[in-house]
Residue frames as qw, qx, qy, qz and C-alpha x, y, z in Angstrom:
[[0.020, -0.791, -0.541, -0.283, 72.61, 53.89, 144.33],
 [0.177, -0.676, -0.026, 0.715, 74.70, 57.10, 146.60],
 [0.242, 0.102, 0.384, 0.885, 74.44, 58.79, 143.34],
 [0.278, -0.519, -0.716, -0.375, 70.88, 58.43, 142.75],
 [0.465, -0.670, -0.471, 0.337, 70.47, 59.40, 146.66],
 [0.125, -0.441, 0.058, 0.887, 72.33, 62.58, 145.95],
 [0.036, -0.217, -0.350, -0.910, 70.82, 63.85, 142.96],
 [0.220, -0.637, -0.699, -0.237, 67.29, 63.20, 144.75],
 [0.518, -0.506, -0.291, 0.625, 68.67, 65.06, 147.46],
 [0.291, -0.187, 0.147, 0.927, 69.85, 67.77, 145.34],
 [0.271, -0.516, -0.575, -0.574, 66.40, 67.73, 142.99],
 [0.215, -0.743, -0.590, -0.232, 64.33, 68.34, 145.59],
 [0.452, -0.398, -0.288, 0.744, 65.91, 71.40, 147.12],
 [0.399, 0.891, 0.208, 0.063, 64.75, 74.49, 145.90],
 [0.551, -0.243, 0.180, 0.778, 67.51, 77.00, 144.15],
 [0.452, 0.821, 0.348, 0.031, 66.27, 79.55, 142.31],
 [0.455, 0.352, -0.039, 0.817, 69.19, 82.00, 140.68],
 [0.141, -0.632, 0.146, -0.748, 70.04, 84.53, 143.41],
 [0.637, -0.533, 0.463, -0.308, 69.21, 82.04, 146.44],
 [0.750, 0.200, -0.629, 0.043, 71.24, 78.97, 145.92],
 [0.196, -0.658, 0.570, -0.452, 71.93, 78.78, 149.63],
 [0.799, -0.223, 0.413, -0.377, 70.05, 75.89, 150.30],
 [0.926, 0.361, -0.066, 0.084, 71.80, 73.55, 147.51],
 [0.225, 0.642, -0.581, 0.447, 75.25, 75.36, 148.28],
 [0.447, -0.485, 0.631, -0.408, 75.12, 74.13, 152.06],
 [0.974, 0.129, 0.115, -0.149, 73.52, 70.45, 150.53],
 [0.890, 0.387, -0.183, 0.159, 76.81, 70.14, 148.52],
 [0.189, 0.806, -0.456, 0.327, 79.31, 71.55, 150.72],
 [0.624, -0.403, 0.569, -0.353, 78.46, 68.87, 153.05],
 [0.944, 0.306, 0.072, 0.103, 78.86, 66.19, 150.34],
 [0.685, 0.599, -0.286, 0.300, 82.31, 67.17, 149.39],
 [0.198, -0.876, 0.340, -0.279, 84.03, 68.05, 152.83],
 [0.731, -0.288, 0.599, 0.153, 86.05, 64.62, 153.10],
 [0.871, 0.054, 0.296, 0.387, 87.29, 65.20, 150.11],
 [0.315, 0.828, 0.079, 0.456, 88.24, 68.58, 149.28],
 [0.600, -0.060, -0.404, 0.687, 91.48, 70.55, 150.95],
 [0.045, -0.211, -0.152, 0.964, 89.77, 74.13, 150.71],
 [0.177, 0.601, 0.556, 0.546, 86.42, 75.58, 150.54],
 [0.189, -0.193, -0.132, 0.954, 84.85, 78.54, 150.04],
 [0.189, 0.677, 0.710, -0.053, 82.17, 80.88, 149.42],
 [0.236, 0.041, 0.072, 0.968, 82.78, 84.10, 147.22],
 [0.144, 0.265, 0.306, -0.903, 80.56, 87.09, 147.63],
 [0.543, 0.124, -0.413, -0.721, 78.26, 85.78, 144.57],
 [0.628, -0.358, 0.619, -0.305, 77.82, 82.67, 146.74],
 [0.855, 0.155, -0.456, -0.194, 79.11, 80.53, 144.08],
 [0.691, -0.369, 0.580, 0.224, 81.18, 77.11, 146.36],
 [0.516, 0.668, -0.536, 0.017, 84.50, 76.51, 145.01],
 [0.839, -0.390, 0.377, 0.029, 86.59, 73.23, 146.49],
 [0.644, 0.663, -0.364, -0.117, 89.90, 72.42, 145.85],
 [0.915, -0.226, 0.325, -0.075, 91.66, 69.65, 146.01],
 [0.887, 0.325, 0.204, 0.257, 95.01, 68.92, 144.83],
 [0.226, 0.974, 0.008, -0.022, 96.83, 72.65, 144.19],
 [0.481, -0.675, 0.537, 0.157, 100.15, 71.40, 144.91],
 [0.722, 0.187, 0.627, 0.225, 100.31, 68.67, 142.15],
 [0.069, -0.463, 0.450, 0.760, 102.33, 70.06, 139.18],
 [0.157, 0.363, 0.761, 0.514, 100.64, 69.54, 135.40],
 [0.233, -0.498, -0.370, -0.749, 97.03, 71.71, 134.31],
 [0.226, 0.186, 0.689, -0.663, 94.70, 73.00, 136.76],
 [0.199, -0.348, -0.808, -0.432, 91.42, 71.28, 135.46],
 [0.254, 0.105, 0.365, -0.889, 88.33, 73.21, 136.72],
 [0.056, -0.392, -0.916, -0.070, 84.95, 70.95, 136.79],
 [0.040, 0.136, 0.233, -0.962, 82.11, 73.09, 136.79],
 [0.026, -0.395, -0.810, -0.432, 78.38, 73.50, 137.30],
 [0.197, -0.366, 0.001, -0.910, 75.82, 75.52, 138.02],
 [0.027, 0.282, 0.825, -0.488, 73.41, 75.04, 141.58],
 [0.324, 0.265, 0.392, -0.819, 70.48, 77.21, 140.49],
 [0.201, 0.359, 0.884, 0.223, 67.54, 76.15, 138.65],
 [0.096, -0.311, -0.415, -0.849, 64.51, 78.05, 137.01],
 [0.125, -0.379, -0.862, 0.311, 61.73, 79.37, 138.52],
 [0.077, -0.750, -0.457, -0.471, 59.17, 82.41, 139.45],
 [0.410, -0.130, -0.447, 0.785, 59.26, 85.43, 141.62],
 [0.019, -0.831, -0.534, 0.158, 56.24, 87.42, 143.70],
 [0.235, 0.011, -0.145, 0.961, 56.30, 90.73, 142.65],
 [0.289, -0.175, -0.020, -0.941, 52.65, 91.56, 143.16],
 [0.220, -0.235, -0.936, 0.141, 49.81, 90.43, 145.02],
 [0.191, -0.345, -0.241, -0.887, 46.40, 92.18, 144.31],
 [0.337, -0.338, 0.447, -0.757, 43.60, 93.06, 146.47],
 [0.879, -0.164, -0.009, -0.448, 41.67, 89.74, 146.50],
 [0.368, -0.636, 0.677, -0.038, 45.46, 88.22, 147.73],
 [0.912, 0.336, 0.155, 0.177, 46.14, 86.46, 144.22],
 [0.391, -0.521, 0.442, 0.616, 50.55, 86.62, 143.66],
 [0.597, 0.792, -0.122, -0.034, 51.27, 88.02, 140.36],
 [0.756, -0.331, 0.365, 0.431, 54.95, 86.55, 139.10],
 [0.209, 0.671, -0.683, -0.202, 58.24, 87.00, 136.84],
 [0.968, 0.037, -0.152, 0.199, 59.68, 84.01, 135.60],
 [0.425, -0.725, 0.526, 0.131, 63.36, 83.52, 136.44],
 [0.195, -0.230, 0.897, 0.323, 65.70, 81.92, 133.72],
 [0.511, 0.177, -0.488, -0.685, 63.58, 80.45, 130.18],
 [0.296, 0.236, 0.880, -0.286, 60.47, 78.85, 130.92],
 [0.121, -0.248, -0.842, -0.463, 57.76, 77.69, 128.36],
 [0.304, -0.092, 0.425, -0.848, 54.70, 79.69, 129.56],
 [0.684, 0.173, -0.452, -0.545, 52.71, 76.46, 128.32],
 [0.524, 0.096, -0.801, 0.271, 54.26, 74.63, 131.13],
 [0.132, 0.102, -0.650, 0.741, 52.90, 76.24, 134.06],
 [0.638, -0.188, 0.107, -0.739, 48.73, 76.32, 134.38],
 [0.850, -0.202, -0.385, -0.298, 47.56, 74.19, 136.47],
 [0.749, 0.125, -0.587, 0.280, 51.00, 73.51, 138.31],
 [0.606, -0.764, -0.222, -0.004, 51.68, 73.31, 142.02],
 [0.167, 0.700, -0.271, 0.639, 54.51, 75.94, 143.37],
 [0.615, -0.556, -0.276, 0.487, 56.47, 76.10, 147.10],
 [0.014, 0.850, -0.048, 0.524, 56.71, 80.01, 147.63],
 [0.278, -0.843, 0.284, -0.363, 59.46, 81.40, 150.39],
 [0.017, -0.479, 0.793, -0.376, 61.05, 80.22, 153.01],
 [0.547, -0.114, 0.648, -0.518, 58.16, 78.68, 154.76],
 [0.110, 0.008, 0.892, 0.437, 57.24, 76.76, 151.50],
 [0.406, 0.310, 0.373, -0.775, 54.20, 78.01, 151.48],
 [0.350, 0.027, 0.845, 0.403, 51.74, 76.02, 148.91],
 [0.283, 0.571, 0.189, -0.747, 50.26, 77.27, 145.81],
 [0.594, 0.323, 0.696, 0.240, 48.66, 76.05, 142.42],
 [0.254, -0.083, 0.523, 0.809, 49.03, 78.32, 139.19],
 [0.372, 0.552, 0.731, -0.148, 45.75, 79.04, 137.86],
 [0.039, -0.052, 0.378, 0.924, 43.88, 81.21, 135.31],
 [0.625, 0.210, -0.021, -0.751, 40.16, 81.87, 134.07],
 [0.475, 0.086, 0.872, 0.078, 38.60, 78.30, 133.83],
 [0.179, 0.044, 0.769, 0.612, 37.84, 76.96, 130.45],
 [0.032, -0.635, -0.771, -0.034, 33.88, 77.03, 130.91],
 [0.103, -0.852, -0.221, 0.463, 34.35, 81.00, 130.92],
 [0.072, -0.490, 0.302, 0.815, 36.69, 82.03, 127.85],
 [0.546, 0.639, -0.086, -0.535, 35.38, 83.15, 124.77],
 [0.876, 0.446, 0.105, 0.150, 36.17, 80.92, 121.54],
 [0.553, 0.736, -0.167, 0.353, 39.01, 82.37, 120.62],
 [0.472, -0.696, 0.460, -0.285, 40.39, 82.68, 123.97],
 [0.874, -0.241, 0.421, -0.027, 40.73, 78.86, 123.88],
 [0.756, 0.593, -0.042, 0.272, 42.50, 78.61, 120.39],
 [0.416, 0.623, -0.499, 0.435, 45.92, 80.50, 122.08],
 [0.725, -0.238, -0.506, 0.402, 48.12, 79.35, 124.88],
 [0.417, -0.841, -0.333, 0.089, 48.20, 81.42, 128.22],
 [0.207, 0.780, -0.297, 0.511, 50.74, 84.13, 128.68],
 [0.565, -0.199, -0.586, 0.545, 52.80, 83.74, 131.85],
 [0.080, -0.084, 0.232, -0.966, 51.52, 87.93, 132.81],
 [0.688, -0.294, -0.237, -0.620, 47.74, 86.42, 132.65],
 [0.766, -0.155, -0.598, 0.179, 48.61, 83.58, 134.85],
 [0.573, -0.660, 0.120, -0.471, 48.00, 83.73, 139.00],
 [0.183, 0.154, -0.840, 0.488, 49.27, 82.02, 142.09],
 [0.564, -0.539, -0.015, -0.625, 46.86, 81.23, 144.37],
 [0.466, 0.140, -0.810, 0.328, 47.26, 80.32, 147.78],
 [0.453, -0.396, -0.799, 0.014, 44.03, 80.43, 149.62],
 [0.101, -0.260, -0.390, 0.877, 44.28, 83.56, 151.03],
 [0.123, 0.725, 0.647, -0.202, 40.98, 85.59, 151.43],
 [0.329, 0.912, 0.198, 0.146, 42.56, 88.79, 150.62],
 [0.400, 0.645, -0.347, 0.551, 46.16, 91.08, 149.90],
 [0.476, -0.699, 0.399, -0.354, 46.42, 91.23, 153.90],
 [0.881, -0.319, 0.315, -0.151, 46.39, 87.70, 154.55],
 [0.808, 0.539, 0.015, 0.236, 48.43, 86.75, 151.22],
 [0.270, 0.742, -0.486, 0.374, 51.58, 89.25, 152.43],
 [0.524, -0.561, 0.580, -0.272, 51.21, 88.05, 156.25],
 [0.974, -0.034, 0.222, -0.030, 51.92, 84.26, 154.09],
 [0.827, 0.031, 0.326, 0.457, 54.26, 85.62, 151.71],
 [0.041, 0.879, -0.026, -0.475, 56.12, 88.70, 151.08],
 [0.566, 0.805, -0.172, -0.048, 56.98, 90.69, 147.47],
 [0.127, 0.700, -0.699, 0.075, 60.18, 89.35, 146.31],
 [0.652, -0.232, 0.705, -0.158, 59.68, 85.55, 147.48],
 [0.111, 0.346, -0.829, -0.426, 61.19, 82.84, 145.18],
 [0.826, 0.011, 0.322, -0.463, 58.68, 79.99, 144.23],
 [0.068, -0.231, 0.904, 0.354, 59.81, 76.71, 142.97],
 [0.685, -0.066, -0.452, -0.568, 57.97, 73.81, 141.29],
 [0.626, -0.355, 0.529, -0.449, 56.42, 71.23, 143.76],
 [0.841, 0.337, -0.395, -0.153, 57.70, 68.04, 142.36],
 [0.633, -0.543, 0.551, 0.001, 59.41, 65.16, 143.91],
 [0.152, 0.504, -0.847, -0.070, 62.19, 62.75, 142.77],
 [0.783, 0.013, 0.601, -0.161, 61.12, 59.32, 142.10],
 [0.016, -0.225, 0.867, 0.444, 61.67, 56.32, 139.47],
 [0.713, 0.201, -0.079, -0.667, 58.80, 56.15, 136.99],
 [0.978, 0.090, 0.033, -0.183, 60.41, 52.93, 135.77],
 [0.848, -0.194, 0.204, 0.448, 63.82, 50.73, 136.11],
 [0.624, -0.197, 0.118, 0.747, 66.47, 53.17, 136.16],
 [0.089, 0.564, 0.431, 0.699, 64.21, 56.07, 134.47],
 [0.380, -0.340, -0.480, 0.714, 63.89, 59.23, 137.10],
 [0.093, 0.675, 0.529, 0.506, 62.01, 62.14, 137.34],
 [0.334, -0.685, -0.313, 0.566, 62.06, 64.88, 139.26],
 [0.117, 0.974, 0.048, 0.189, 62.94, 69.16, 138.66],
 [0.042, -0.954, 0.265, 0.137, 66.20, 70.97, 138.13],
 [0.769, -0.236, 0.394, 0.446, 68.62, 68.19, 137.06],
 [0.489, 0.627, 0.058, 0.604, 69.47, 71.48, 134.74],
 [0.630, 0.380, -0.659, 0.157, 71.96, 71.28, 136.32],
 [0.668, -0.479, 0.458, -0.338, 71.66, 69.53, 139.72],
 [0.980, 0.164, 0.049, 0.104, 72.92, 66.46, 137.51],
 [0.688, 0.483, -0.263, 0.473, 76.07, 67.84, 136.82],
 [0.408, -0.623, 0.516, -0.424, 76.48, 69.05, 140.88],
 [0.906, -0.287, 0.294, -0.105, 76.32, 65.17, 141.65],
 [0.896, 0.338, -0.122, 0.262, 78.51, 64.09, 138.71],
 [0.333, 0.640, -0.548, 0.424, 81.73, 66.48, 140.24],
 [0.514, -0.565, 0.541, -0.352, 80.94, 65.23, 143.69],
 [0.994, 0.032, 0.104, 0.004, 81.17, 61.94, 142.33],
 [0.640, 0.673, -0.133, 0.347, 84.39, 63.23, 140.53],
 [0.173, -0.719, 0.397, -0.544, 86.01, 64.94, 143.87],
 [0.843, -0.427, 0.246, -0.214, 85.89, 61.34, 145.41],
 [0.849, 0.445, -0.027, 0.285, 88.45, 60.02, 142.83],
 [0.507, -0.642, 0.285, 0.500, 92.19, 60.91, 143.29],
 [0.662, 0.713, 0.045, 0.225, 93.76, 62.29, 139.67],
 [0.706, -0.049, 0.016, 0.706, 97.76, 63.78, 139.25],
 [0.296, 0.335, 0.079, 0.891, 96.61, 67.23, 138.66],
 [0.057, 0.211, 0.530, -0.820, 95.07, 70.13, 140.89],
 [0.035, -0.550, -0.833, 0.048, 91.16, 70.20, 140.98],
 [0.126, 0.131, 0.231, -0.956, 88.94, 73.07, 140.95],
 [0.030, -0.489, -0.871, 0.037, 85.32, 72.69, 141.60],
 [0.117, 0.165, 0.309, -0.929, 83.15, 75.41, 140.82],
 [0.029, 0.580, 0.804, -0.129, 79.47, 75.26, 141.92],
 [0.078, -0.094, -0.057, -0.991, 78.26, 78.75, 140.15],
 [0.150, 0.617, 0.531, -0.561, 75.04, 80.54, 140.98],
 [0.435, 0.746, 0.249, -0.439, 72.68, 82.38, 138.43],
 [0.328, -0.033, 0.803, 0.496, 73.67, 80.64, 135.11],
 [0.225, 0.519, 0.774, 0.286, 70.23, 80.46, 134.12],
 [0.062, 0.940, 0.315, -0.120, 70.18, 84.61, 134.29],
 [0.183, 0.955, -0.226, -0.052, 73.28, 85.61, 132.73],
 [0.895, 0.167, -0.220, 0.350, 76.26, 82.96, 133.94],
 [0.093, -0.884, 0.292, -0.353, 77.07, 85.90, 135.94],
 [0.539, -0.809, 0.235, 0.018, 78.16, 83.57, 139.03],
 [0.839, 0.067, 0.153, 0.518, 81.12, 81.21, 136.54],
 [0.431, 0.791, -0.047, 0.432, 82.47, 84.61, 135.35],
 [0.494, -0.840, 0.146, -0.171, 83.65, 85.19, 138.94],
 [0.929, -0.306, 0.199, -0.064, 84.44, 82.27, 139.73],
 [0.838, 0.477, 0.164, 0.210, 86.42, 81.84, 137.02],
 [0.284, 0.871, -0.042, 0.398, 88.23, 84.50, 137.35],
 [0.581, -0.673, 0.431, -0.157, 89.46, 83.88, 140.98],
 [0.805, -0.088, 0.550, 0.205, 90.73, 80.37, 140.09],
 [0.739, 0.522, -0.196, -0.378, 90.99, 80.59, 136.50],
 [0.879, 0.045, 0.419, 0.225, 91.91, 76.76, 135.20],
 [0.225, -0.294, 0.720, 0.586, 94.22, 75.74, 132.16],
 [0.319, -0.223, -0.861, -0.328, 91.20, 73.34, 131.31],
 [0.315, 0.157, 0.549, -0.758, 87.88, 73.94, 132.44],
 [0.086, -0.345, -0.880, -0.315, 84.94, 70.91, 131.79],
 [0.427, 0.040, 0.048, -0.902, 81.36, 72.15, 132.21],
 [0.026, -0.067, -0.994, -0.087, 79.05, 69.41, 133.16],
 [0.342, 0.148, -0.049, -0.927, 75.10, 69.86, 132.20],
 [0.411, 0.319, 0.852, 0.061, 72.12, 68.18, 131.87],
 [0.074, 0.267, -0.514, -0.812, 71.44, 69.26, 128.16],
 [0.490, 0.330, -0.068, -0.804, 68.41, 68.94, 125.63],
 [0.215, -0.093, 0.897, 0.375, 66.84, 65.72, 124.80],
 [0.657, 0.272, -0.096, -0.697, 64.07, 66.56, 122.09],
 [0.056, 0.216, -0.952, -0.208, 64.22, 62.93, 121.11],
 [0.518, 0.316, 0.431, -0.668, 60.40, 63.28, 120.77],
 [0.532, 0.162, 0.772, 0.308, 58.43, 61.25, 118.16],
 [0.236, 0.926, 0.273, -0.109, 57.12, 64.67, 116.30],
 [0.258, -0.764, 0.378, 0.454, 60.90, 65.71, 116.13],
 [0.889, 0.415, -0.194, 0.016, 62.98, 64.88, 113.07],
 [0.872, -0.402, -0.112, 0.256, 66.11, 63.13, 113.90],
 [0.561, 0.196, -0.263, 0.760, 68.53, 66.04, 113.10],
 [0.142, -0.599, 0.123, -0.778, 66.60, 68.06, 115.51],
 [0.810, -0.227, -0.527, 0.118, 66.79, 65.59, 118.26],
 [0.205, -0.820, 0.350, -0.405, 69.37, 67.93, 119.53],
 [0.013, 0.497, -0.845, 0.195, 70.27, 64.56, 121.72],
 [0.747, -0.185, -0.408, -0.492, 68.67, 61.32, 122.75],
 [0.660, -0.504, 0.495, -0.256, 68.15, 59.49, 126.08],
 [0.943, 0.002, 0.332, 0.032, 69.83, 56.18, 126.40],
 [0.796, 0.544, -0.051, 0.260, 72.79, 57.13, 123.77],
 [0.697, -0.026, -0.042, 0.715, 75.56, 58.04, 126.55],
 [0.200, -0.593, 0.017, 0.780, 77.22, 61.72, 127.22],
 [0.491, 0.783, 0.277, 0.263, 76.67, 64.46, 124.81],
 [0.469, -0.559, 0.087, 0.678, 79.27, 66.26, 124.04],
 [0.220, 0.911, 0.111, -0.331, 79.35, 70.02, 122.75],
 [0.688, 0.280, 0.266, 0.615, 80.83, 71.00, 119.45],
 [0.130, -0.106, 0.120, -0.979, 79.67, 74.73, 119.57],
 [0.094, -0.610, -0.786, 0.030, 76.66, 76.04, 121.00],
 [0.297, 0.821, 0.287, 0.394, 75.35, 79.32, 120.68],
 [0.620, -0.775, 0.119, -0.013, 78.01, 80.47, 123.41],
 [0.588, -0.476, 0.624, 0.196, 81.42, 78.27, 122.60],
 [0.850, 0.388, -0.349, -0.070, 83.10, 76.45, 120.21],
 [0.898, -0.387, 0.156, 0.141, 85.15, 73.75, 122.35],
 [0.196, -0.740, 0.637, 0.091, 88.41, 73.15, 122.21],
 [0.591, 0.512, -0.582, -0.224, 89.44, 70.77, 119.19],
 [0.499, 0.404, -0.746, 0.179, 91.99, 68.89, 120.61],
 [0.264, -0.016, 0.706, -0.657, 90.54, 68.76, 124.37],
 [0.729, 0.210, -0.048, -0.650, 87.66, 67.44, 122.13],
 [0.759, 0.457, -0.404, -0.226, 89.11, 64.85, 120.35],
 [0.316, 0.284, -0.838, 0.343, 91.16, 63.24, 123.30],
 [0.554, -0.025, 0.584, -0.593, 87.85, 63.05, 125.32],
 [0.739, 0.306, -0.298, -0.521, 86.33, 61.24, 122.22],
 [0.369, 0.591, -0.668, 0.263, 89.45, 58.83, 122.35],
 [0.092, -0.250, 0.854, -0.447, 88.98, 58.27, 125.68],
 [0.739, 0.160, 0.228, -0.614, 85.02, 57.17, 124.97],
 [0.897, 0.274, -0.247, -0.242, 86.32, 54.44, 122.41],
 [0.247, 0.293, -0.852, 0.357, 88.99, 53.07, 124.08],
 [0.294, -0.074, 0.701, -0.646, 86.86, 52.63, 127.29],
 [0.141, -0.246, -0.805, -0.522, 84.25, 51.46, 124.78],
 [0.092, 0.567, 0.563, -0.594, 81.46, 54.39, 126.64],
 [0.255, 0.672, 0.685, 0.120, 78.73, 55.41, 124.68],
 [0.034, -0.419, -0.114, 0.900, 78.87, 59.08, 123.86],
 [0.308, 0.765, 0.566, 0.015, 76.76, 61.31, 121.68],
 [0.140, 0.064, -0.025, 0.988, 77.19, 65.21, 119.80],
 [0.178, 0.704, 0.421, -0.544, 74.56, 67.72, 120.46],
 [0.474, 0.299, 0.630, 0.538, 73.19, 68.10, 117.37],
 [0.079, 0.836, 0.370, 0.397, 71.38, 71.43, 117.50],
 [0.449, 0.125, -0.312, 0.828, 72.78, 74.89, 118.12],
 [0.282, -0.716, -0.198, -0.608, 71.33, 75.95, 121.05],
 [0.657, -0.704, -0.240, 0.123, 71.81, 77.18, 124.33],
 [0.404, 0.584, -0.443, 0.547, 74.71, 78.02, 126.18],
 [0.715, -0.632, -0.290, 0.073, 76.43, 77.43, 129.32],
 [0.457, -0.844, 0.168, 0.224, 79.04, 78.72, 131.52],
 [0.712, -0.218, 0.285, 0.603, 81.67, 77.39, 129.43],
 [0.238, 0.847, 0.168, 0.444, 81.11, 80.91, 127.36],
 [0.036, -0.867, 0.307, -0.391, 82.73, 83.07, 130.10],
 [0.620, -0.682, 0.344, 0.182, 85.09, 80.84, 131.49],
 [0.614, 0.471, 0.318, 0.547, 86.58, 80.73, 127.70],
 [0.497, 0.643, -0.057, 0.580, 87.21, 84.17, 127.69],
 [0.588, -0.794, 0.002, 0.154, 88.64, 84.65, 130.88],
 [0.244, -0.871, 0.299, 0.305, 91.56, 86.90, 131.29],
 [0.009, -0.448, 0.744, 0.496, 94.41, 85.37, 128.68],
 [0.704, 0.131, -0.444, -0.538, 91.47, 82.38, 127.70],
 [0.717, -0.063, 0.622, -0.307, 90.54, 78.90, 128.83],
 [0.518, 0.057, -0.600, -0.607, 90.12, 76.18, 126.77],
 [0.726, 0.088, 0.218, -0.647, 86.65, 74.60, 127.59],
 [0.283, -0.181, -0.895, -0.292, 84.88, 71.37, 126.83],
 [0.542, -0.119, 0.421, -0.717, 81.18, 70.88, 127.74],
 [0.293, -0.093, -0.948, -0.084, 79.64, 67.12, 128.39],
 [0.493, -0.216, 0.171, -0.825, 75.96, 66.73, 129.40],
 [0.152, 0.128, 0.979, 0.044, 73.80, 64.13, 130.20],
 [0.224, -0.151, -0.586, -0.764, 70.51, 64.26, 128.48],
 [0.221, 0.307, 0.704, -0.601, 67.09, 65.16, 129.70],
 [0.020, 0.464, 0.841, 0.278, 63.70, 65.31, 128.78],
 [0.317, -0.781, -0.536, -0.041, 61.59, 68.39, 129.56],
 [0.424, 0.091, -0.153, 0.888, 64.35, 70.88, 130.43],
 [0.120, -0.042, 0.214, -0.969, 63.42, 74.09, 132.36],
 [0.585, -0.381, -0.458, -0.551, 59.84, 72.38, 132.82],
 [0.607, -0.543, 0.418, -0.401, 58.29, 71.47, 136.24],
 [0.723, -0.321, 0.611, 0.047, 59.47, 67.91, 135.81],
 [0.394, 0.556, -0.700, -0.214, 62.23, 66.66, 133.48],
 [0.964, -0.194, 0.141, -0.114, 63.29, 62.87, 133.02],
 [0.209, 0.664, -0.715, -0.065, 66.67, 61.43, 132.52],
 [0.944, -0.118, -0.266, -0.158, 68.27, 57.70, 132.85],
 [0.661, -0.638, 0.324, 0.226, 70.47, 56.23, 135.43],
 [0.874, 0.296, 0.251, 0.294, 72.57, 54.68, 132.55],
 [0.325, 0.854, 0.120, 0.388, 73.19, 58.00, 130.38],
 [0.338, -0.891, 0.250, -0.173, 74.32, 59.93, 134.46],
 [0.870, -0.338, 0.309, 0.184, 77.09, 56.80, 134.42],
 [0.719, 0.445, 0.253, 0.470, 78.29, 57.04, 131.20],
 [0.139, -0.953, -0.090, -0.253, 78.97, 60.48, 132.12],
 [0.526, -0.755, 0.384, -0.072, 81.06, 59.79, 134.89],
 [0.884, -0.008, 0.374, 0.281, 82.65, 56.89, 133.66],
 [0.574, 0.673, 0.115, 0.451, 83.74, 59.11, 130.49],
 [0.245, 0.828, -0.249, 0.439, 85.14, 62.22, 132.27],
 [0.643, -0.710, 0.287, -0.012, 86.61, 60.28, 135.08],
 [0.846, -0.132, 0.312, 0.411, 88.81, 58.41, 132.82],
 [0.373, 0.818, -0.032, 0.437, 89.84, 61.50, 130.78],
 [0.221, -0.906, 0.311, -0.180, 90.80, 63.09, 133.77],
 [0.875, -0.342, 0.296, 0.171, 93.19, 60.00, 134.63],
 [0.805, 0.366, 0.135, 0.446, 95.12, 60.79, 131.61],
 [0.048, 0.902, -0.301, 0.305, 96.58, 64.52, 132.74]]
């Protein structure tokens, strides 16, 4: 179960794009017994390497630390916070939900005009995220700044826990799953040189892998994600997009990438030999980092492998233990073959 213990670890930290500090310091202390060098570059993604001396590809594992969320930017005179989202959120997800604001975590519940006040028609459309409040009990705009000043990040208030045998819940395992899977990966010994990069504000541009990238840049560079499972019973099944319980998903294109063929087709390979479950991602959508570390300086070639969630960019996603093995199990024996 140290996996499980880390990702719970890692879920309930806040990160919002732009402060990853607290998850950066969480994982730099996981990896320091097994990495030869880290670092922090000026976009505070953590890089760790491990290997650099070992002749063949340099293979560059990579995920993002920040997660979605909301930022105060206004906080009127009866000391209700007006917000921004951060990174694509479903404004259908958030009345009603509870919110840790700042540093001090200050606590606060979403809210809006209660039902027993809107007009007919009022009730027929979902809330806008610019009509939607914070409230945190303050009496008025004095007391509300002296709790929490403009510019404070707010996560969701959700904890990590197992709804049922081996079935987890919790917020951000986009992508706080694929931070545990390289630290799982960085415990392993392989023949070629490592690069680990933990990027920052993915979910607002991928701004911090373009750096990164660029300092290190790999031969090969995986992208590990927890990725879209619509596998809802309203869905049809080519819009599934993926489905718990059916193994890694691995990207053909996505609105961002088209993998790498042959780095495609020897990860397959290595899924039936090893006889591990895998899956494609059947709908084009999204995109992750492996978009700009593909066209770094002469090019990259890319693969991206996810494990499948429920609920993405919502206050609480689900995923299975199973699906976060198969995962590992798949791109740890790939990597044994360089």
């Amino acid at each position: 179960m140290e996996s499980i213990e880390l990702i719970e670890k890692l879920s309930n930290t806040p990160g919002i794009s732009g402060d990853e500090r607290k998850v950066r310091e969480l994982l730099k202390d996981e990896i320091k017994e097994y990495a030869e060098k880290i670092m922090t570059d000026p976009l505070g993604n953590l890089i760790a390497l491990k290997g650099m001396e070992k002749k063949g590809p340099r293979i560059m594992l990579n995920a993002h630390m920040d997660e979605v969320g909301l930022i105060i930017d206004h906080i009127n005179k009866d000391g209700f916070l007006q917000f921004k989202k951060i990174g694509g959120i479903d404004d259908r997800v958030l009345l009603g939900k509870r919110v840790l604001i700042g540093e001090k975590e200050i606590r606060g519940v979403i809210g809006a005009k209660a039902i027993h006040l809107q007009e007919v028609d009022e009730r027929k459309k979902s809330i806008k995220s610019t009509e939607l409040y914070i409230d945190i009990g303050a009496k008025d705009m004095e007391e509300a700044e002296s709790m929490v000043p403009r510019g404070s990040f707010a996560t969701f208030d959700t904890k990590f826990e197992e709804i049922t045998e081996n079935k987890f819940i919790g917020k951000a395992f986009d992508d706080r799953l694929g931070c545990a899977i390289i630290v799982d990966l960085l415990r392993q010994n392989y023949n070629v040189p490592i690069i680990a990069l933990f990027s920052t504000q993915e979910e607002i541009g991928l701004r911090g892998a373009a750096v990164g990238a660029h300092q290190y840049t790999p031969d090969v560079a995986i992208t590990i994600e927890g990725t879209i499972s619509n596998d809802l019973p309203e869905v049809p099944d080519h819009l599934k997009c993926s489905k718990l319980g059916r193994g890694p998903v691995i990207t053909v294109k996505d609105r961002g990438v088209i993998t790498d063929n042959e780095l495609r087709g020897k990860l397959i390979s290595t899924a039936k030999q090893n006889k591990i479950p895998y899956q494609f991602k059947q709908v084009i959508a999204g995109g992750t980092d492996s978009y700009r570390i593909q066209t770094t300086k002469k090019g990259v070639k890319v693969l991206t492998v996810a494990v499948p969630v429920r609920y993405l960019h919502s206050p609480v996603s689900l995923f299975f233990k199973d699906d976060y093995i198969n995962t590992f199990k798949l791109l740890n024996k790939f990597l044994k073959k360089f």
